[in-house]
C-alpha positions as CSV (number, residue, x, y, z in Angstrom):
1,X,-16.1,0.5,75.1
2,X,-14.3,3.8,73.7
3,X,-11.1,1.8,73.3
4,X,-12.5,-0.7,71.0
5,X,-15.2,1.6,69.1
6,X,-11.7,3.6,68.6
7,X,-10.4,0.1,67.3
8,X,-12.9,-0.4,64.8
9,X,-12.9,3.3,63.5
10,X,-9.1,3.1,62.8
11,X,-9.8,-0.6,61.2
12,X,-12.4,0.5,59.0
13,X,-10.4,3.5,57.8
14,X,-6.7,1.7,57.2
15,X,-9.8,-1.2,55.2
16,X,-10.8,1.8,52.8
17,X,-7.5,3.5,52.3
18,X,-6.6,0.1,50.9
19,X,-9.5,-0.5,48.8
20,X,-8.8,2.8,47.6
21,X,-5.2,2.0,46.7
22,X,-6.4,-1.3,45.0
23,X,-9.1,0.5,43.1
24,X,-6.8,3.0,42.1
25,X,-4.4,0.6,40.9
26,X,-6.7,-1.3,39.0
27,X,-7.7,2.0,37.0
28,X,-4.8,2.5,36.2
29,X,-3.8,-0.6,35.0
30,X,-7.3,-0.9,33.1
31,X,-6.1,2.2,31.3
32,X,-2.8,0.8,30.7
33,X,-4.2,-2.3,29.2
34,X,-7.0,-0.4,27.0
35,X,-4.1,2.5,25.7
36,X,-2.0,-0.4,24.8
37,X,-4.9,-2.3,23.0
38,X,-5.8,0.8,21.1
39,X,-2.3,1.0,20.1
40,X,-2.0,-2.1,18.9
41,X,-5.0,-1.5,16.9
42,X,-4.0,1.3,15.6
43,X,-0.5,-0.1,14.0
44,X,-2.8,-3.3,12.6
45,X,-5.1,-0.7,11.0
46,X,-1.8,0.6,9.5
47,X,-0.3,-2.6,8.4
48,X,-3.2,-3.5,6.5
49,X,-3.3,0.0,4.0
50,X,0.3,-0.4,3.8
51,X,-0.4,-4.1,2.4
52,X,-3.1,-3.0,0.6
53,X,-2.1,0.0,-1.6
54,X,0.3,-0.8,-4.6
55,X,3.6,1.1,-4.1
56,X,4.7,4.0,-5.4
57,X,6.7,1.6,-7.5
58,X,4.3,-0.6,-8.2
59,X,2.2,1.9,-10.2
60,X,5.0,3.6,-11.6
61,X,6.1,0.4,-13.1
62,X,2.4,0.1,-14.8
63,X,2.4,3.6,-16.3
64,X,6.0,2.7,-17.7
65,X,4.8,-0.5,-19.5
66,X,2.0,1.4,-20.9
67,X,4.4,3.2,-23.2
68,X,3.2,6.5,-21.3
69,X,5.8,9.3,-22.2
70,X,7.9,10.7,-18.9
71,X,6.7,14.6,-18.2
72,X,8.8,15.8,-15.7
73,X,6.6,18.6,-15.2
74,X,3.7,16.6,-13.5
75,X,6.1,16.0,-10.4
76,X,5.9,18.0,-7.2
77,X,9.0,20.0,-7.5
78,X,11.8,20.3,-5.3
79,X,11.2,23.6,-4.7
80,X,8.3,23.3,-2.5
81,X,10.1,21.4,0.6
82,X,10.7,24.4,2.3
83,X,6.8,25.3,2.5
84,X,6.8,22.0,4.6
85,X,7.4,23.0,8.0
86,X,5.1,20.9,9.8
87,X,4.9,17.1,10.7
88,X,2.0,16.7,9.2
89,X,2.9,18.5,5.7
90,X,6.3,16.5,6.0
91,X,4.8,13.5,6.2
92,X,2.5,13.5,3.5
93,X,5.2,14.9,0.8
94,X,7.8,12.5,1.6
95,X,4.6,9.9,0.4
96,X,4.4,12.7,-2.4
97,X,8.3,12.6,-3.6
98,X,8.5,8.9,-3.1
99,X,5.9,8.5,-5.5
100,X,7.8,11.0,-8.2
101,X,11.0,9.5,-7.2
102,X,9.7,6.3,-8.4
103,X,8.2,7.7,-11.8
104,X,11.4,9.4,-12.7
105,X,13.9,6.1,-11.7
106,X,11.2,3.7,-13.6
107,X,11.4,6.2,-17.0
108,X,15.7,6.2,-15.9
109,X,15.6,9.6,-15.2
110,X,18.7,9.3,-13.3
111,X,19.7,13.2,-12.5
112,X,16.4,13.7,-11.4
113,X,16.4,10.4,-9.1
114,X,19.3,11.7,-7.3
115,X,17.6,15.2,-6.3
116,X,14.6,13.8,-5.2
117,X,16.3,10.6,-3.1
118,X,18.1,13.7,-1.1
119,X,14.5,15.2,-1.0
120,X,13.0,12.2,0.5
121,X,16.0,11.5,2.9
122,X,16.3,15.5,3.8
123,X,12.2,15.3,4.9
124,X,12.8,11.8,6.6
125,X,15.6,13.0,8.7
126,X,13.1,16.4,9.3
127,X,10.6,13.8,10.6
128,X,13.0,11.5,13.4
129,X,13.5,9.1,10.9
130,X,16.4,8.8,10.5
131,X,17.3,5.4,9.2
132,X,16.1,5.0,6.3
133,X,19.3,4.4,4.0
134,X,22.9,4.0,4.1
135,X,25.5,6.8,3.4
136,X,27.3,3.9,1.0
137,X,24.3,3.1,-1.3
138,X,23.7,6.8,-1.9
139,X,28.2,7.0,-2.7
140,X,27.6,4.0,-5.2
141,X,24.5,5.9,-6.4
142,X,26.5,8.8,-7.3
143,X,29.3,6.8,-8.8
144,X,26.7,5.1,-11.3
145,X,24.0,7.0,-12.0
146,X,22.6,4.1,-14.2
147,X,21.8,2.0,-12.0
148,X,18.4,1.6,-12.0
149,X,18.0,-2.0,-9.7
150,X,20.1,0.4,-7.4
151,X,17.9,3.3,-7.2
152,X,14.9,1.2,-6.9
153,X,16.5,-0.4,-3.7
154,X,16.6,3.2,-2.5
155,X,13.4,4.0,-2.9
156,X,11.9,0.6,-1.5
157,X,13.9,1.3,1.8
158,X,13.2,5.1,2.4
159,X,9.3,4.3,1.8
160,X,8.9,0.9,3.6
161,X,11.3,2.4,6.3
162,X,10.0,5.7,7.0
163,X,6.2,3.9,7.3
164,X,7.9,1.2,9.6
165,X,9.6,3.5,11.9
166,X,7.0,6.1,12.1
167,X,4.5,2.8,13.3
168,X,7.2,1.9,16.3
169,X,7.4,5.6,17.2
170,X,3.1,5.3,18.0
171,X,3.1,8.2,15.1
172,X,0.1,6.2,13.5
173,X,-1.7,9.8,11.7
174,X,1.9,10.7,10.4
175,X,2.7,7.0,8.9
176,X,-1.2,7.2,7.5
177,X,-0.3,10.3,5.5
178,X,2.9,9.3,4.5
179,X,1.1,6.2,2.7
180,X,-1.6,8.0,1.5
181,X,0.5,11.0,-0.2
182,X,2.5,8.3,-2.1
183,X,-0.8,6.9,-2.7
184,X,-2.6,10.1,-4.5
185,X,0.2,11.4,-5.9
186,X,0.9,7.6,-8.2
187,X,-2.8,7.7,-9.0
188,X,-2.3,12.0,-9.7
189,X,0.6,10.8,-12.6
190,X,-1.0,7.8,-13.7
191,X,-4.3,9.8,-14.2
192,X,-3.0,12.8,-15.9
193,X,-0.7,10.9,-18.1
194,X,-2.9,8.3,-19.6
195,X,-5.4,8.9,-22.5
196,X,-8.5,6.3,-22.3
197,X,-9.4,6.0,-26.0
198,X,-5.7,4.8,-26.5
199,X,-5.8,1.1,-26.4
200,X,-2.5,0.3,-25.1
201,X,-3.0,2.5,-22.0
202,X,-6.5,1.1,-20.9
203,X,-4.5,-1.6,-19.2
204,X,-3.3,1.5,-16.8
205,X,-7.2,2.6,-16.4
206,X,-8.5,-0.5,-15.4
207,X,-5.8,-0.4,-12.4
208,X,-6.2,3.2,-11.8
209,X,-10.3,1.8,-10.9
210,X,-9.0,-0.9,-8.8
211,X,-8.0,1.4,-6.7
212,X,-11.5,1.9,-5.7
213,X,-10.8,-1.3,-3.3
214,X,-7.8,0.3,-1.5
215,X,-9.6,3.7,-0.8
216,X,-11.9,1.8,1.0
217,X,-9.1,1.2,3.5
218,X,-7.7,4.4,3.3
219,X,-11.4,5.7,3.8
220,X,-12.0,3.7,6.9
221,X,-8.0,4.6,8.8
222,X,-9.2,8.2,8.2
223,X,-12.0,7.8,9.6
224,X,-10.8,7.1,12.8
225,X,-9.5,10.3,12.8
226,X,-11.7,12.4,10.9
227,X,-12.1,15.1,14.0
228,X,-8.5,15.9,13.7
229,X,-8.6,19.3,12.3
230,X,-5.9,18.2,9.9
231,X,-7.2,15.2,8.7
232,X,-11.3,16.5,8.4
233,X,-10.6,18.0,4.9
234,X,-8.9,15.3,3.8
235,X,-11.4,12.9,5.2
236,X,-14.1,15.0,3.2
237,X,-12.2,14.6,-0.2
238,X,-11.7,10.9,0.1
239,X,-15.8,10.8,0.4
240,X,-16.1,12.8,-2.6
241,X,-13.1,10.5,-4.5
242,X,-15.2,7.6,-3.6
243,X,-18.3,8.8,-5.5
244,X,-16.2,9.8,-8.5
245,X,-14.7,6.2,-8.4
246,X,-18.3,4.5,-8.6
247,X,-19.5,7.1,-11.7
248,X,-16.6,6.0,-13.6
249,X,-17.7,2.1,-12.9
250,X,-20.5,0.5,-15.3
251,X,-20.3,-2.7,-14.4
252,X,-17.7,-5.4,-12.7
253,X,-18.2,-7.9,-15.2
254,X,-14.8,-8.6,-16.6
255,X,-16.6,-10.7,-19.6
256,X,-17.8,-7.0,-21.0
257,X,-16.1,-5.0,-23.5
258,X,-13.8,-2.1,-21.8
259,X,-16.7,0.8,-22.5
260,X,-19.3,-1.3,-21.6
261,X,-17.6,-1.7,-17.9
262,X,-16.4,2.1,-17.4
263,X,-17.8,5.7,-18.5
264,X,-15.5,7.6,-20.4
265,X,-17.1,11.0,-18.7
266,X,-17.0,9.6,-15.1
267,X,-13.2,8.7,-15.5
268,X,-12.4,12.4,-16.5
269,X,-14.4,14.1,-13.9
270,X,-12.4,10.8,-11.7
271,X,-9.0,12.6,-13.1
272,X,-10.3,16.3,-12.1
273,X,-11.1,15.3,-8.4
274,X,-7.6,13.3,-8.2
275,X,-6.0,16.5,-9.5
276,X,-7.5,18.8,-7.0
277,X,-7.0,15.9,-3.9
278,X,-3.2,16.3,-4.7
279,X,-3.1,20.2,-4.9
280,X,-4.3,20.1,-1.3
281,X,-2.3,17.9,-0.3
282,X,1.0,19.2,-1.8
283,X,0.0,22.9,-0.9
């Protein structure tokens, strides 16, 4: 009777260490599953603000048509990458610098196009990315500084290239910023170079309101993450943006004359809190 109570005992227990085992495994492989579902939910999230905003180029290429003059001194100098010492601060300028690299190629300032395309490649490389353009295209570069379909190659790869490899790297916060410091800073020149009684540049407001559509996005990515002690304040200023963005709104009826569909006030205090989004950002 001893001999097969004995039995049973050593049954039962071999019976639970398995279950165990299973159970175990089956965690793990629930967690597995769910970190690699949140992953890819993560890089969709991404995907879609990168679709969504305009390019630095794109906006650039607005505020150029406008017949906005080129002021050099709006740009985020050069002389501040060495305050960026952090991923997070890296990330964010090289948005920042692609956005003045673009503004200064677009008005075919060439000399300054060259400084900030080793900017933008000097943080990429600073960040593991470090893929972003060919040693050749940068030699042709040099050899003809006037090359502006060139330059605007450049730019298109070290932006859409430092936001793709940062996604594959799982660096979702750092490929956020990145797209949202290009982001601010294109709105930051377009903002403080326009004049809104000037009818030729109203074309220029009327996109820099649009925008209201892609903060959304930007608004909800940040979201996600708005415990992160480095992305809370930023987080906090998109909020405020977003009520700055609806003051300078009338109305959405397209039929209605240009100052019966924005306020003139609400677009300046719109300018002020754009300004004082990018000084954060770039400081």
């Amino acid at each position: 009777m001893r001999k097969v109570l004995s039995i049973v005992c050593i049954l039962f227990f071999l019976s639970s260490c398995n279950w165990s085992s299973s159970k175990k495994k089956d965690d793990k492989n629930l967690l597995e599953t769910t970190d690699l579902q949140l992953k890819k939910e993560n890089s969709e999230k991404i995907k879609r603000v990168f679709h969504i905003l305009p390019s630095p180029i794109e906006i650039s290429l607005i505020i150029t048509k406008s017949g906005v003059h080129f002021r050099g001194d709006l740009m985020n100098s050069t002389d501040n990458l060495s305050g960026y010492s952090t991923s997070i601060s890296r990330s964010t300028a090289l948005g920042v610098y692609c956005a003045d690299l673009s503004y200064a190629a677009l008005n075919e300032q060439y000399q300054i196009s060259i400084e900030y395309i080793n900017v933008a490649r000097n943080l990429a490389e600073s960040l593991g990315v470090l893929q972003t353009v060919e040693q050749g295209k940068i030699t042709m570069l040099e050899n003809n500084l006037m090359n502006k379909k060139l330059i605007v190659d450049i730019i298109s790869e070290i932006y859409m290239e430092s936001s793709e490899q940062l996604r594959e790297q799982e660096r979702y916060t750092l490929a956020s910023l990145m797209l949202i410091g290009g982001w601010i800073e294109s709105l930051y020149l377009a903002t403080q170079s326009v004049d809104i009684d000037e009818v030729r540049q109203q074309i220029v407001v009327q996109k820099i309101l649009d925008q209201r559509l892609s903060l959304q996005s930007i608004k909800n990515v940040l979201g996600e993450n708005k415990d992160d002690l480095a992305i809370a304040p930023i987080y906090k200023d998109f909020l405020e943006l977003e009520m700055f963005f609806k003051k300078s709104i009338k109305s959405s009826n397209k039929d209605l004359d240009f100052y019966d569909k924005y306020d003139k006030e609400g677009f300046q205090s719109l300018v002020i809190k754009i300004e004082e989004v990018r000084e954060y950002m770039i400081n």
